[in-house]
C-alpha positions in Angstrom: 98.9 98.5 133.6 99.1 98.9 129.9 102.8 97.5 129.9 103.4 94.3 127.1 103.4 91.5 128.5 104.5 87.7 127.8 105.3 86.4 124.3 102.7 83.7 123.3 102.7 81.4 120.5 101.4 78.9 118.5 102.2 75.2 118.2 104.1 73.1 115.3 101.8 73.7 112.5 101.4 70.9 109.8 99.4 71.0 106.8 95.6 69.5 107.6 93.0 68.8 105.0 90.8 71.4 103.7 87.6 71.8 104.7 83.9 71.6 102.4 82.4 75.0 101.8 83.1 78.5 100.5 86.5 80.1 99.7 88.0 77.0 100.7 91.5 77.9 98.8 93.4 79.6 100.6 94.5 82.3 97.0 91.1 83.4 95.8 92.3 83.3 91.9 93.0 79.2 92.6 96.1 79.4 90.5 98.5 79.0 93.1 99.7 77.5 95.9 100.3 78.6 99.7 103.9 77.6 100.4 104.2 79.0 104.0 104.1 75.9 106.1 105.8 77.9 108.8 106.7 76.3 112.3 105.7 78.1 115.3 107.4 77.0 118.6 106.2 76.5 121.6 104.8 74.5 124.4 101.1 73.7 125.0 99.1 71.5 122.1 102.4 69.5 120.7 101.5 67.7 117.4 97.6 67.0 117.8 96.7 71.0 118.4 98.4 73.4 115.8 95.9 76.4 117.0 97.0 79.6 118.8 97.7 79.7 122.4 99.1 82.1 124.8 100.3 81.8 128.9 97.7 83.7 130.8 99.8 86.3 132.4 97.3 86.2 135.6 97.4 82.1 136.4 100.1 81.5 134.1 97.9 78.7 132.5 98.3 77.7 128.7 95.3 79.1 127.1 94.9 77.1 123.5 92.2 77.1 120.9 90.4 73.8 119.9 91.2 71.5 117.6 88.6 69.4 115.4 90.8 68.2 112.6 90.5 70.5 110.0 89.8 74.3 111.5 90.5 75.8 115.1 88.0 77.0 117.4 88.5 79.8 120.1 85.4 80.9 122.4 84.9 83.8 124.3 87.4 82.1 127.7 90.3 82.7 125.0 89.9 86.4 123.7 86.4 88.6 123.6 84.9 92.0 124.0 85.1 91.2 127.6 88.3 89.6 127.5 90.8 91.4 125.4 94.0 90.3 124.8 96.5 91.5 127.2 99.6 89.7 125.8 101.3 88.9 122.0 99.7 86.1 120.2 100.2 84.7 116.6 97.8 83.0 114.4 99.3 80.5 112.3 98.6 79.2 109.3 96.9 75.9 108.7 95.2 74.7 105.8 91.7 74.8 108.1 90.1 78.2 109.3 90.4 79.6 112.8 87.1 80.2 114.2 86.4 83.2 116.9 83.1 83.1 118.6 83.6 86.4 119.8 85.1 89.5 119.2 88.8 89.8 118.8 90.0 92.8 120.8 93.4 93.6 121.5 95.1 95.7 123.6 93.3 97.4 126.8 91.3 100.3 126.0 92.2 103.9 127.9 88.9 106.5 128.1 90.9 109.2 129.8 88.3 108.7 132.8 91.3 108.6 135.2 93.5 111.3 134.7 96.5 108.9 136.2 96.7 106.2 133.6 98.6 107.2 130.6 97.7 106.3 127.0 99.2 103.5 126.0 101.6 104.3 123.1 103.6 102.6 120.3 104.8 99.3 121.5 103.4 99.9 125.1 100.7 97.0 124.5 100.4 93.6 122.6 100.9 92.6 119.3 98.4 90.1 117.3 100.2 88.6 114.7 98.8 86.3 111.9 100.3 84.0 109.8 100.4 84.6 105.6 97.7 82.4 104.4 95.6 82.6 107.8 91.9 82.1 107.3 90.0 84.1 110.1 86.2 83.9 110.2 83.7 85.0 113.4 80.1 83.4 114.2 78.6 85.9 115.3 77.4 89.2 112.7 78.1 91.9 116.0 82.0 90.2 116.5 84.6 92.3 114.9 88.8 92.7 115.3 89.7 95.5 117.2 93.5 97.0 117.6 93.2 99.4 120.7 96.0 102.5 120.9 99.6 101.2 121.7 98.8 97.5 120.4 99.8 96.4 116.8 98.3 93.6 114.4 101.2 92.3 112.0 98.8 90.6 109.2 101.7 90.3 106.8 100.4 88.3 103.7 101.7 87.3 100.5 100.9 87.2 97.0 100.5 83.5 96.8 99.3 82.9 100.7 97.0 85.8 101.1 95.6 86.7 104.9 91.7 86.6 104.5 89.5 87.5 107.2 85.7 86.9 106.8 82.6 85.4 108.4 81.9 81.8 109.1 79.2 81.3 106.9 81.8 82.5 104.1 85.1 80.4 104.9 83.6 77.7 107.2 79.5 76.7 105.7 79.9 77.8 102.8 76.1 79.4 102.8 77.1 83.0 102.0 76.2 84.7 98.7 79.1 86.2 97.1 77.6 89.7 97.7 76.3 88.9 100.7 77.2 91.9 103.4 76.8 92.6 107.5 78.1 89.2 108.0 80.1 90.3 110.8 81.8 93.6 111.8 85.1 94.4 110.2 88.7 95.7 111.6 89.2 98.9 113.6 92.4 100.2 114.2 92.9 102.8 117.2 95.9 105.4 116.8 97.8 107.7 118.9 97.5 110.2 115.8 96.2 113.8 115.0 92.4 114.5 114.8 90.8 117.5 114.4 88.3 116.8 117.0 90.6 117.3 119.7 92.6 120.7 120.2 96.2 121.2 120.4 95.7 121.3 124.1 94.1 118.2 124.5 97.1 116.5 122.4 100.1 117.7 124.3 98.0 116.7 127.3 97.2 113.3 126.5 93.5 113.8 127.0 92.2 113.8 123.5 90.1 110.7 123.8 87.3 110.5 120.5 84.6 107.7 120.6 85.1 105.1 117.7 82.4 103.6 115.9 81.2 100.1 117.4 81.7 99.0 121.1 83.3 101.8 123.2 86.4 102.5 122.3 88.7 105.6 121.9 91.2 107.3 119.5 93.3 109.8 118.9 96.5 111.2 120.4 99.5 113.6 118.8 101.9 111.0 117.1 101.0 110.8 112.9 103.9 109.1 112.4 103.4 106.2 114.8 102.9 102.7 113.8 100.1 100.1 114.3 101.4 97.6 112.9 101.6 95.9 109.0 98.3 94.7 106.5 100.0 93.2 103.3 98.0 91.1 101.3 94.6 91.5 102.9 91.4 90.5 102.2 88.3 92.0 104.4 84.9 90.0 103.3 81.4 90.6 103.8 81.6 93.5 106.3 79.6 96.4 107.8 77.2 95.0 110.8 76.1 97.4 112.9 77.6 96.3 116.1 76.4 98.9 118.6 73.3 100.9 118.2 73.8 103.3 114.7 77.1 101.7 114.7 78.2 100.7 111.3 81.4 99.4 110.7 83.3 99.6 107.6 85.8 96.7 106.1 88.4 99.0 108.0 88.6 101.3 110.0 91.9 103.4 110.4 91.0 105.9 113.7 94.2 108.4 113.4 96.5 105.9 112.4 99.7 107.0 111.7 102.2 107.0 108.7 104.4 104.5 110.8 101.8 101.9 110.2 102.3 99.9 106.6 99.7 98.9 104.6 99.8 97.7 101.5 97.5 95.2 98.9 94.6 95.5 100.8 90.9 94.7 99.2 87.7 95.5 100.5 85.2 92.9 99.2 81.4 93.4 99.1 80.9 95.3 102.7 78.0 97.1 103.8 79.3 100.2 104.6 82.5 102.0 103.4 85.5 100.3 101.8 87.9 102.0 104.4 87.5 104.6 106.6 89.7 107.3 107.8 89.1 109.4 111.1 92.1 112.0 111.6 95.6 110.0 110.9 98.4 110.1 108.9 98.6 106.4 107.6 98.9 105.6 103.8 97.8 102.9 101.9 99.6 101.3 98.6 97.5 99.3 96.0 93.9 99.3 97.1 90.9 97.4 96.2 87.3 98.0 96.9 85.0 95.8 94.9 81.0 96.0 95.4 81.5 98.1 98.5 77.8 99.5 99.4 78.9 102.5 100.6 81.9 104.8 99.8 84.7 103.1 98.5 87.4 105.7 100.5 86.1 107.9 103.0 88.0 110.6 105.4 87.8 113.2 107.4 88.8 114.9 110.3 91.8 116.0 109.3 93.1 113.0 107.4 97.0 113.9 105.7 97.8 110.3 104.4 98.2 109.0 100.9 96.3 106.4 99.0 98.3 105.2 95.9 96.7 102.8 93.2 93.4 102.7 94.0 90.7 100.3 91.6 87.2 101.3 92.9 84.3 98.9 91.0 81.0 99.5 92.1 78.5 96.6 92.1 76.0 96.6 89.1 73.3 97.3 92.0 75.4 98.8 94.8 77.8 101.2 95.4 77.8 105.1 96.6 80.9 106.9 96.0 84.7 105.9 94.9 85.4 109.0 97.4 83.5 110.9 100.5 86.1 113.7 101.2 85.0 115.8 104.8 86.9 118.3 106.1 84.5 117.4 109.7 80.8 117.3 109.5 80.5 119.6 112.3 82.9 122.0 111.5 83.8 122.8 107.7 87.1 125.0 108.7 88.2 122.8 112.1 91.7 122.6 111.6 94.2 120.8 110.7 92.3 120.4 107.5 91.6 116.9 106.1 94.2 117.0 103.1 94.9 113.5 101.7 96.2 112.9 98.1 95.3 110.1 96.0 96.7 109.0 93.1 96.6 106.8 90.2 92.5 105.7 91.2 90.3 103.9 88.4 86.5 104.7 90.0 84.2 102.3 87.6 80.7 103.6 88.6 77.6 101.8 88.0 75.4 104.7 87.7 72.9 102.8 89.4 70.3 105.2 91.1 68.3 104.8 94.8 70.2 101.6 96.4 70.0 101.8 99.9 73.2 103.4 100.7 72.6 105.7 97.5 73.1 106.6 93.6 76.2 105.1 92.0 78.9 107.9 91.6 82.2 109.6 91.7 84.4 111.8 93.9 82.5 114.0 96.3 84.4 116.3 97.7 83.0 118.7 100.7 82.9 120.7 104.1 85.8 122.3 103.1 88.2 119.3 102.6 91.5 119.9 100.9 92.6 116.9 98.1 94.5 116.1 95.8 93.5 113.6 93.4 96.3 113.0 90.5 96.7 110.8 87.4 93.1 109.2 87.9 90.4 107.9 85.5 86.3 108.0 86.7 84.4 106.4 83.8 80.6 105.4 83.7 81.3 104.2 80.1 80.5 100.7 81.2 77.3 101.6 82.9 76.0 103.4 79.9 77.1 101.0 77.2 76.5 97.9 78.6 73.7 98.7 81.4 72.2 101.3 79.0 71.9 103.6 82.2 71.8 107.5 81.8 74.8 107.6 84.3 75.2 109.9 87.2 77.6 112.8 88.6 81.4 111.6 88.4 83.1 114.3 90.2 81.6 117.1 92.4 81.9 120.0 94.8 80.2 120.7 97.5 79.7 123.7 99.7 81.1 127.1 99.8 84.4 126.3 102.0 85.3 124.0 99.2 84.7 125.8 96.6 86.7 128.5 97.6 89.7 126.0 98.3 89.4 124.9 95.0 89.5 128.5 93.1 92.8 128.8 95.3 94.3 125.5 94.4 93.2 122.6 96.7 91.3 120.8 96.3 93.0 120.3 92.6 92.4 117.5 89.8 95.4 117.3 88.0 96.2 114.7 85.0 92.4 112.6 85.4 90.1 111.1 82.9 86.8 111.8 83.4 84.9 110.0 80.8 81.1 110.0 82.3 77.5 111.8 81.0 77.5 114.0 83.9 80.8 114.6 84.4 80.8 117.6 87.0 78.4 119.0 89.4 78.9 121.7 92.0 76.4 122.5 95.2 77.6 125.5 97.2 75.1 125.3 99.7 75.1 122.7 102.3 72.1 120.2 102.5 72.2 116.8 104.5 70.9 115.1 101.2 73.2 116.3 99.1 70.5 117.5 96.7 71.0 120.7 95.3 71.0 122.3 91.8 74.3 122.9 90.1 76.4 125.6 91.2 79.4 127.4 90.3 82.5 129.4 91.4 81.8 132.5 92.7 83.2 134.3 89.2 80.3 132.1 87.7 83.2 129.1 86.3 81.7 125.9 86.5 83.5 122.9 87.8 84.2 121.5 84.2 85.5 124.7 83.4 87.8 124.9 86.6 88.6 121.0 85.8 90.0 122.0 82.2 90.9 125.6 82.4 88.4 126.9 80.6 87.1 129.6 82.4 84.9 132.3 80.9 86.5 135.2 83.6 89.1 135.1 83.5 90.4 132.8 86.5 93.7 131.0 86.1 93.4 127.0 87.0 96.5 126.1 85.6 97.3 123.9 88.4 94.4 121.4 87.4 96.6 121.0 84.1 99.1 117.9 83.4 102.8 119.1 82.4 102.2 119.3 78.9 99.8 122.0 79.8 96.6 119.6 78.5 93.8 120.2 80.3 92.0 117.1 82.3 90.0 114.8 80.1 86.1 115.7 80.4 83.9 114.4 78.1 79.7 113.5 77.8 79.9 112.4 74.4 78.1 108.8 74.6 79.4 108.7 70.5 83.0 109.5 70.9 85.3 106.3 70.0 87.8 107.7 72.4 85.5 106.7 75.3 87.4 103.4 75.6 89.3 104.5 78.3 89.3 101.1 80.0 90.3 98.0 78.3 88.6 95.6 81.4 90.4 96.6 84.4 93.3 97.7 82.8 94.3 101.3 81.7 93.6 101.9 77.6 96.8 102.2 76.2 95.5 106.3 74.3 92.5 108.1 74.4 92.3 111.9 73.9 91.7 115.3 75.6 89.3 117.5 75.4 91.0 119.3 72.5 91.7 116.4 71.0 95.2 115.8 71.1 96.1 111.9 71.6 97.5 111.0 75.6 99.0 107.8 74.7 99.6 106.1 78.0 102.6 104.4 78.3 103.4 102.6 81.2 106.6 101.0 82.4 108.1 98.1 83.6 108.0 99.9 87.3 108.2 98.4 90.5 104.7 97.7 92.3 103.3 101.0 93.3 105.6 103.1 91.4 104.4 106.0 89.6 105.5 109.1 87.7 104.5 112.1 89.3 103.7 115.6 87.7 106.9 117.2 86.2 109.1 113.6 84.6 109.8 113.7 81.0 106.4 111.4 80.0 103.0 111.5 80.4 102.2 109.8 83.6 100.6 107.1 84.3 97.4 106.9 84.3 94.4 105.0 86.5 95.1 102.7 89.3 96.1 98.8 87.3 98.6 97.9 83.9 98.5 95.6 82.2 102.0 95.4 82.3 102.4 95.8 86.1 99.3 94.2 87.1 99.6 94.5 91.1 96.4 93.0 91.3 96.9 89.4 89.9 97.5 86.2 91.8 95.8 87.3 95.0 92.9 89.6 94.8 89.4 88.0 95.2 86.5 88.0 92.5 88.8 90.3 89.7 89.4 87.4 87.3 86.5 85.1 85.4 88.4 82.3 86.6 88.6 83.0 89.8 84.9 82.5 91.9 82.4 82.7 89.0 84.0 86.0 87.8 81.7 88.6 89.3 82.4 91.5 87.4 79.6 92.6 85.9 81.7 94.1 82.6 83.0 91.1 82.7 83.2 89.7 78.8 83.4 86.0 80.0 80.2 86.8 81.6 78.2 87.9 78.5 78.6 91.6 78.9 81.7 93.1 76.6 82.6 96.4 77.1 
């Protein structure tokens, strides 16, 4: 039943003019051009129909989007959440938009109701791929793209043909604001990987089966190293509808995806809930941005293992929750295996702005008894206070007892990060659905600064919060110290000091993308999540350059505001 089917593809594509309206361009910074003008064979539309098709493997008719001229139109006949796709199709690229008036689910879903159909696995159902430079926008706010277990999605952009996948008011109208959010639902991918919601009995029995957020659908399996598929160079717009009842979807959704699946320059651009998401799973995640994200910029739990590598975080000057929401699981702070991700090289720029709807502008949380590691890091509010004159708020903080006693052990750990904010710690030991409580310490009394920096006044040893040169973490609340610049824009400063103060000078490398010098190399290592000497970022992310739509960075100093 859940065996892959027939290939489908697309007809010859040719270049067609571009339509009127928003993000018409295909790269968001409009200084260059999409060279994939890639053929796709096959039978169906010829010349005068370049949109997607596939062979119906029931009636074995041709089943092809329409054609207008200038974008490609696909109702709810060709793929929907009542009509998932069953066999491959690809997307290709034309200079128009492809259109989806309903959802785009792939793959059949399995709810372990019948004991006799297996789960489908790796390779076992169809693969969506889309074209670099595709344009994907849906009509309807409760449609999203859903990958079910066993099916992949091969979105495999590049720097100068980007994949960007949005609503129709966005790409199409042209009638969206550029912060608009809950224009449609976002991407959710379903994995065969480990989440602590099931046991170890319900893995090797294939009957761990864990309700995703939106439309029923299920999750979870015992294979972290699977692979869903490939995201390279996408862009995720104006998500976070709530598509089922309480049902808020993030710009995407990775349901205990494994480390098989590759996923690299992704953004996350102005979505209602979280940035991406992370139930269980063992995928990882290589240059990441989240700009204006409501919610948490990266969120996990459930016993989340993965790494998330170069990570620029920049809360809206209005919006924004956390750069990180670290759970062990909400119901169970010591379920194992334990959520124990490691994140390095972030840049968190907080606004510090207070009661937005999805909360206060801060930091890393980091609770019910997760385990992380975040290295070579910078969390600033400098921007906030200086240009926004805002009293800023907490830029790193524990929370209850199971994490705190992780931490006095060694993990959670903070090792080589700049935290240059007015509250720079805050600890909570007690749990409280709010997350109000006063500040609290380790149990020897230690406060989280001093188990940041080493400081501690018993005693303790934290030694493993410390870079290789033995300097402690950079923590500072002085709203007067010169060495606050610790961001020149986006960019890591090139030195700023410790807490002793003793000089860092930062000096990156001509590197490859990605690349980083972990903790015990000869040098300092690098520091914060974009260079300006490997900037990762350029030629293809949306809304980062002044150039590029308007430049919507509020820090901006094209737009008035120097830092």
């Amino acid at each position: 039943m859940f065996s892959k089917k027939a290939l489908l593809v697309g007809a010859m594509v040719f270049l067609l003019a571009a339509c009127e309206g928003g993000d018409v361009n295909i790269n968001a910074n409009d200084n260059s051009t999409n060279t994939d003008n890639s053929v796709v064979n096959g039978g169906g539309g010829g010349l005068n129909n370049p949109c997607a098709q596939y062979t119906d493997p029931d009636t074995q008719n041709v089943v092809q989007g329409a054609f207008d001229g200038t974008n490609c139109s696909y109702g709810a006949d060709f793929v929907g959440e009542n009509h998932p796709l069953t066999v491959d199709l690809t997307i290709p690229f034309i200079s128009g938009v492809h259109v989806f008036e309903d959802s785009l689910f792939v793959g059949e879903d399995n709810d372990g109701s019948d004991p006799s159909i297996p789960t489908p696995q790796e390779g076992d159902g169809p693969t969506l791929t889309i074209r670099a430079g595709a344009r994907l926008a849906f009509t309807q706010s409760a449609n999203y793209l859903l990958i079910n277990r066993g099916s992949q999605i091969i979105a495999d952009g590049s720097v100068s043909a980007p994949i960007i996948i949005s609503s129709f008011s966005d790409l199409v109208s042209g009638s969206a604001d550029e912060e608009a959010i809950a224009q449609w639902g976002g991407v959710v991918i379903n994995g065969n990987g480990i989440t602590s919601k099931c046991s170890d009995a319900q893995r090797a029995n294939d009957t761990c089966h864990i309700l995703s957020e939106g439309k029923p659908s299920y999750y979870g399996g015992n294979n972290n190293a699977e692979s869903s598929g490939i995201l390279r160079y996408v862009i995720v717009k104006h998500t976070g509808f709530e598509v089922a009842d309480g049902d808020e979807l993030n710009g995407i959704t990775f349901n205990a995806v494994g480390s098989g699946t590759v996923v690299e320059n992704i953004e996350a651009y102005s979505t209602s809930d979280d940035g991406i998401e992370f139930f269980g799973g063992a995928v990882n995640i290589l240059n990441y941005i989240a700009l204006y994200v409501n919610d948490d910029s990266i969120d996990y739990a459930d016993g989340y293992v993965g790494t998330v590598t170069n990570a620029l975080v920049i809360h809206g000057m209005n919006s924004g929750n956390r750069c990180i929401e670290g759970d062990n699981q909400g119901s169970d702070f010591d379920a194992l295996p334990r959520t124990s991700p490691v994140v390095n090289n972030m840049t968190c720029i907080i606004s510090a702005q207070d009661g937005s709807f999805r909360g206060d502008s801060e930091g890393p949380l980091l609770r019910r008894g997760t385990e992380t590691v975040l290295r070579n890091s910078i969390i600033s509010d400098t921007y906030a206070r200086n240009l926004l004159s805002r009293s800023g708020n907490e830029c790193f903080e524990l929370n209850n007892d199971q994490t705190f006693t992780l931490a006095s052990a060694g993990n959670p750990l903070v090792n080589s990060v700049a935290i240059a904010c007015q509250e720079a710690t805050k600890g909570c030991r007690l749990f409280n659905p709010d997350d109000t409580c006063a500040d609290a310490n380790f149990a020897n009394g230690d406060t989280v600064g001093q188990w940041i920096t080493d400081t501690s006044a018993n005693g303790a040893d934290y030694s493993f919060n410390l870079n290789t040169a033995g300097e402690p973490v950079y923590v500072t609340t002085d709203s007067t110290n010169a060495n606050l610049v610790v961001l020149n824009g986006i960019y890591t400063a090139t030195s700023f000091t410790d807490t002793a103060g003793a000089p860092l000078t930062i000096t990156p490398e001509d590197v490859p993308n990605g690349a980083t010098r972990l903790q015990g190399e000869d040098s300092f290592p690098i520091i914060g999540a974009v260079h300006a000497s490997n900037d990762w970022t350029a030629n293809w992310a949306y809304g980062l350059e002044d150039t590029a739509h308007g430049g919507r960075l509020w820090f901006n100093p094209d737009t008035g505001l120097a830092p």
